[in-house]
N, CA, C and O of each residue as an XYZ file, in Angstrom:
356
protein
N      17.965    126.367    154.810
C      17.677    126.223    153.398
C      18.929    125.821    152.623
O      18.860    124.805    151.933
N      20.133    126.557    152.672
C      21.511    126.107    152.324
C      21.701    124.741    152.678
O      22.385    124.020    151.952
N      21.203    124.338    153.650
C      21.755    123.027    153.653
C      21.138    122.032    153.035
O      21.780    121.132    152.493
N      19.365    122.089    153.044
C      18.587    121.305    152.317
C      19.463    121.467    150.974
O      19.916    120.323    150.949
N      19.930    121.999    150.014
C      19.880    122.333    148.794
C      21.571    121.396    148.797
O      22.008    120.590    147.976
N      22.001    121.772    149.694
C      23.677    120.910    149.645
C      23.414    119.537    149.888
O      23.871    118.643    149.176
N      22.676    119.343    150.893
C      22.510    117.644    151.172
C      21.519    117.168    149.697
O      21.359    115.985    149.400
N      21.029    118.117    149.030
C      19.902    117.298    147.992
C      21.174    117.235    146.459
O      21.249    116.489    145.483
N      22.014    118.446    146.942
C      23.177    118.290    145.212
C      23.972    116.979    145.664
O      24.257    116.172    144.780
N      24.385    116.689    147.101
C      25.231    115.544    147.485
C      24.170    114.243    147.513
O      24.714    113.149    147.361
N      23.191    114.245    147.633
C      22.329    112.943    147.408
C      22.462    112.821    145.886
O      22.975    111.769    145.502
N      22.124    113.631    145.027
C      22.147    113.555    143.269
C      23.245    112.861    143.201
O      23.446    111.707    142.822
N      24.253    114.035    143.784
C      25.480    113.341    143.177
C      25.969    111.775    143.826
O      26.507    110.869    143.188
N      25.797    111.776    144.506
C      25.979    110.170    145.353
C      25.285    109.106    144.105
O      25.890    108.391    143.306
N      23.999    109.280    144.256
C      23.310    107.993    143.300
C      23.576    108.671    141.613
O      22.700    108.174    140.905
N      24.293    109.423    140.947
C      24.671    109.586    139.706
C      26.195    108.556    139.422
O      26.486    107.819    138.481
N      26.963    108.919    140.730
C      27.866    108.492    140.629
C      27.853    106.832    140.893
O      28.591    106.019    140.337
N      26.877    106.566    141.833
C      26.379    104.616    142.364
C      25.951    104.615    140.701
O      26.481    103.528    140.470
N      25.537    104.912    139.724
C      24.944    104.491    138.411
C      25.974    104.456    137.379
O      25.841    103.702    136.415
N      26.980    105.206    137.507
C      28.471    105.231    136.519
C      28.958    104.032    136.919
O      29.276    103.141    136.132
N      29.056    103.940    138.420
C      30.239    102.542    138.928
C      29.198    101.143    138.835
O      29.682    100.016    138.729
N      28.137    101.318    138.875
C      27.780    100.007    138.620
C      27.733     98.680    137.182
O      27.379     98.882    136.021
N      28.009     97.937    137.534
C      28.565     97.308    136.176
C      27.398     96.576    135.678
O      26.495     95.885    136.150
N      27.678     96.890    134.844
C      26.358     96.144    133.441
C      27.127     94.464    133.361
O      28.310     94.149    133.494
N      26.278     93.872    133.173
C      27.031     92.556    132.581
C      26.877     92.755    131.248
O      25.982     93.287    130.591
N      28.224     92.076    130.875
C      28.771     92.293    129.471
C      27.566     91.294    128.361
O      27.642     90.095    128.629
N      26.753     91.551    127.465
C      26.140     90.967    126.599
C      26.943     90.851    125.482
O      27.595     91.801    125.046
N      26.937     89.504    124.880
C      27.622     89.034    124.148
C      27.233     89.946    122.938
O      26.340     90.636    123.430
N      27.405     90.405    121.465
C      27.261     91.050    120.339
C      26.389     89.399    119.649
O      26.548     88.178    119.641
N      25.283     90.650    119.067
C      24.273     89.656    118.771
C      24.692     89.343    117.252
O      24.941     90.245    116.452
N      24.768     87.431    116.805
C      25.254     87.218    115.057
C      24.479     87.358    114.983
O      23.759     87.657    115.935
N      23.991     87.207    113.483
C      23.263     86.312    112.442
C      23.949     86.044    111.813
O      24.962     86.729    111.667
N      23.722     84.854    111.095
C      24.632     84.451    109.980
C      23.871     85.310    108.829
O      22.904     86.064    108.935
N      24.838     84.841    107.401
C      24.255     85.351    106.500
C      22.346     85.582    105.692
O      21.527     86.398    105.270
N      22.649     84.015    105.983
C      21.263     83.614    105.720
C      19.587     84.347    107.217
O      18.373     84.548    107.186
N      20.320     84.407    107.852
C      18.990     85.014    109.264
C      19.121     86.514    108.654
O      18.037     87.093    108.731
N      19.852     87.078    108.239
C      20.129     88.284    107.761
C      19.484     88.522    106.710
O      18.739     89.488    106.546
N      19.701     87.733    105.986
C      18.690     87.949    104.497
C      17.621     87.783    104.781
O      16.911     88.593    104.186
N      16.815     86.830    105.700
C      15.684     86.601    106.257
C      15.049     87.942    106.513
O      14.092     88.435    105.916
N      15.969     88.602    107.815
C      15.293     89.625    108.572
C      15.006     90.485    107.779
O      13.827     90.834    107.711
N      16.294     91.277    106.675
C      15.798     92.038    106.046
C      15.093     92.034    104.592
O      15.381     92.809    103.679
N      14.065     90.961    104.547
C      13.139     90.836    103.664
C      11.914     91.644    103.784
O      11.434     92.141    104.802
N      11.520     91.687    102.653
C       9.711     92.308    103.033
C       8.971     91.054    103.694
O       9.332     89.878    103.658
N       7.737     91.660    104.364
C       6.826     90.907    104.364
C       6.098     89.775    103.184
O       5.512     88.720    103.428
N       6.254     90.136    102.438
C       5.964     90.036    101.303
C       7.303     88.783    100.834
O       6.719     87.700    100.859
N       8.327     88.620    100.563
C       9.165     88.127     99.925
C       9.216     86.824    101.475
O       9.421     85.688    101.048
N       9.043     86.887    103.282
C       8.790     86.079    103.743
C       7.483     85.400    103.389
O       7.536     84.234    102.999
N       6.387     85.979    103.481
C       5.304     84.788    102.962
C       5.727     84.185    101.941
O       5.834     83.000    102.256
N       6.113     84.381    100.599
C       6.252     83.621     98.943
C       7.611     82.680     99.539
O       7.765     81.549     99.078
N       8.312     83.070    100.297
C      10.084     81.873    100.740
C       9.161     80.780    101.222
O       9.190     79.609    100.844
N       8.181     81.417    102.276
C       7.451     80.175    103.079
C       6.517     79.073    102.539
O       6.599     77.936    103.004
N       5.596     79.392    101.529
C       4.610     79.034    100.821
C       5.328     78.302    100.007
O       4.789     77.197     99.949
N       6.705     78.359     99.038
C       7.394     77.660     98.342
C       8.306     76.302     99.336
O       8.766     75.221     98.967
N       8.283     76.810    100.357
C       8.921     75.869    101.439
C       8.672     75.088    102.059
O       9.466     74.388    102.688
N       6.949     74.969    102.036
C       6.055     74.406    102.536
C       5.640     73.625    101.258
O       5.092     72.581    101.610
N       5.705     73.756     99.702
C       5.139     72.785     98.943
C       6.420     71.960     98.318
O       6.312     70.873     97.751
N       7.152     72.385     98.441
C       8.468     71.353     98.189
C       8.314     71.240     96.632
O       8.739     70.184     96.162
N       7.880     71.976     95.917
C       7.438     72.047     94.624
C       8.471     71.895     93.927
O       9.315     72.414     94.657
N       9.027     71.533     92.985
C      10.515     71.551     91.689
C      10.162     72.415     91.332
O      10.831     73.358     91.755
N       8.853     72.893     90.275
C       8.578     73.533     89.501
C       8.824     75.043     89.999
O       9.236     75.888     89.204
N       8.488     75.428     91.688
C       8.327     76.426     91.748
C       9.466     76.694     93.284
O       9.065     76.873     94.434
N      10.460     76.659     92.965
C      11.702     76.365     94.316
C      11.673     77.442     95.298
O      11.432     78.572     94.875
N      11.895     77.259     96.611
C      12.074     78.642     97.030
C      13.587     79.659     96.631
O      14.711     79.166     96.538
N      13.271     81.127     96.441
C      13.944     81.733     95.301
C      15.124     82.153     96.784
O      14.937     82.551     97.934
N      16.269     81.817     96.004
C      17.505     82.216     97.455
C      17.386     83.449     97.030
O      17.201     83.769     95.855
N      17.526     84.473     98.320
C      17.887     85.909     98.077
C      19.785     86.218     97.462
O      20.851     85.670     97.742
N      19.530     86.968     96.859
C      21.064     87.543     96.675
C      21.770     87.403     97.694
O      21.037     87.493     98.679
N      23.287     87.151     98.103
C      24.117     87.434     99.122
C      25.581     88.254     99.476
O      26.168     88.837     98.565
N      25.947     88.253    100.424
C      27.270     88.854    100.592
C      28.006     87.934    101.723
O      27.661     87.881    102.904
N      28.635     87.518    101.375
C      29.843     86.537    102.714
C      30.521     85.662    101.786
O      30.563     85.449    100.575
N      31.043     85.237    102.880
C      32.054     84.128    102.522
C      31.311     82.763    102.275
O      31.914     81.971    101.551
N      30.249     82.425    102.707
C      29.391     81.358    102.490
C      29.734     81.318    100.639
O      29.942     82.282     99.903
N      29.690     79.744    100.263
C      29.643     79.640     98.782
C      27.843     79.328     98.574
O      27.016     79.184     99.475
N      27.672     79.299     97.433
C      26.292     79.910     97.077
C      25.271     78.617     97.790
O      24.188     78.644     98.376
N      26.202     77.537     97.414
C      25.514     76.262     98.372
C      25.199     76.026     99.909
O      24.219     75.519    100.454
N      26.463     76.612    100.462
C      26.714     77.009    101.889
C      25.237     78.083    102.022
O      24.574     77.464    102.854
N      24.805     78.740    101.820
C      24.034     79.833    101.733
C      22.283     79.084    101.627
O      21.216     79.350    102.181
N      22.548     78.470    101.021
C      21.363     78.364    100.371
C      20.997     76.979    101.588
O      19.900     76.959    102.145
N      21.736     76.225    101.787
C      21.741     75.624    102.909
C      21.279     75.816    104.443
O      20.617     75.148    105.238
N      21.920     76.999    104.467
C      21.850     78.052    105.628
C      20.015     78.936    105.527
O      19.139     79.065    106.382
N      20.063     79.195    104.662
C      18.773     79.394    104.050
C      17.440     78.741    104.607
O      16.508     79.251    105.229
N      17.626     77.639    104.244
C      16.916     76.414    104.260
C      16.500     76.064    105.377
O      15.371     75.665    105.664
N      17.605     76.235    106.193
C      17.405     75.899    107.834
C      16.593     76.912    108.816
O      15.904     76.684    109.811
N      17.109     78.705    107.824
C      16.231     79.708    108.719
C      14.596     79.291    108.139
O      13.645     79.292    108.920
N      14.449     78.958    106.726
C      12.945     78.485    106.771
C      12.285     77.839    107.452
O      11.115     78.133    107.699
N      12.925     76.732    107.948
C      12.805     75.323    108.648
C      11.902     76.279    109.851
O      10.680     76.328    109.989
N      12.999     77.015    110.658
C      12.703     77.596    111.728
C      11.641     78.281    111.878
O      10.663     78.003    112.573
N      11.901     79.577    110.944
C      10.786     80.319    110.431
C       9.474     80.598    110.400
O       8.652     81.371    110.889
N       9.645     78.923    109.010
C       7.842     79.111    108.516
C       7.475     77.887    109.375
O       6.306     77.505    109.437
């Protein structure tokens, strides 16, 4: 019985330790730029009305840029914008 119980803590420990040393491949850190960011964290709600305005190319009724934070200038942004719609809708 002692030994079942030693060979079963040295099997644990064998494949605990094969799971520490085995190496993960390194995944790159996932971007977004500014603009996929503002995307993602929109409502549901604020993606349908970006899309529907993006889809009629309207003057009267433009699609509305969200507020931002970066270094992008407001054109850069809105640009960037434009392209996650493209994708998007």
């Amino acid at each position: 019985m002692r030994r079942a119980s030693a060979l079963a803590a040295a099997l644990s420990l064998a494949a605990l330790l094969a799971g520490c040393t085995r190496e993960e491949p390194e995944s790159a850190p996932a971007t977004r730029s500014p603009a996929q960011a503002a995307w993602y964290v929109s409502t549901p709600e604020q993606r349908e009305s970006s899309c529907d305005a993006y889809r009629r190319h309207d003057p009267q009724h433009p699609v509305a840029i969200p507020p931002h934070q970066s270094d992008q200038t407001d054109e850069e942004f809105a640009d960037d914008f434009h392209e996650v719609l493209k994708k998007e809708c």
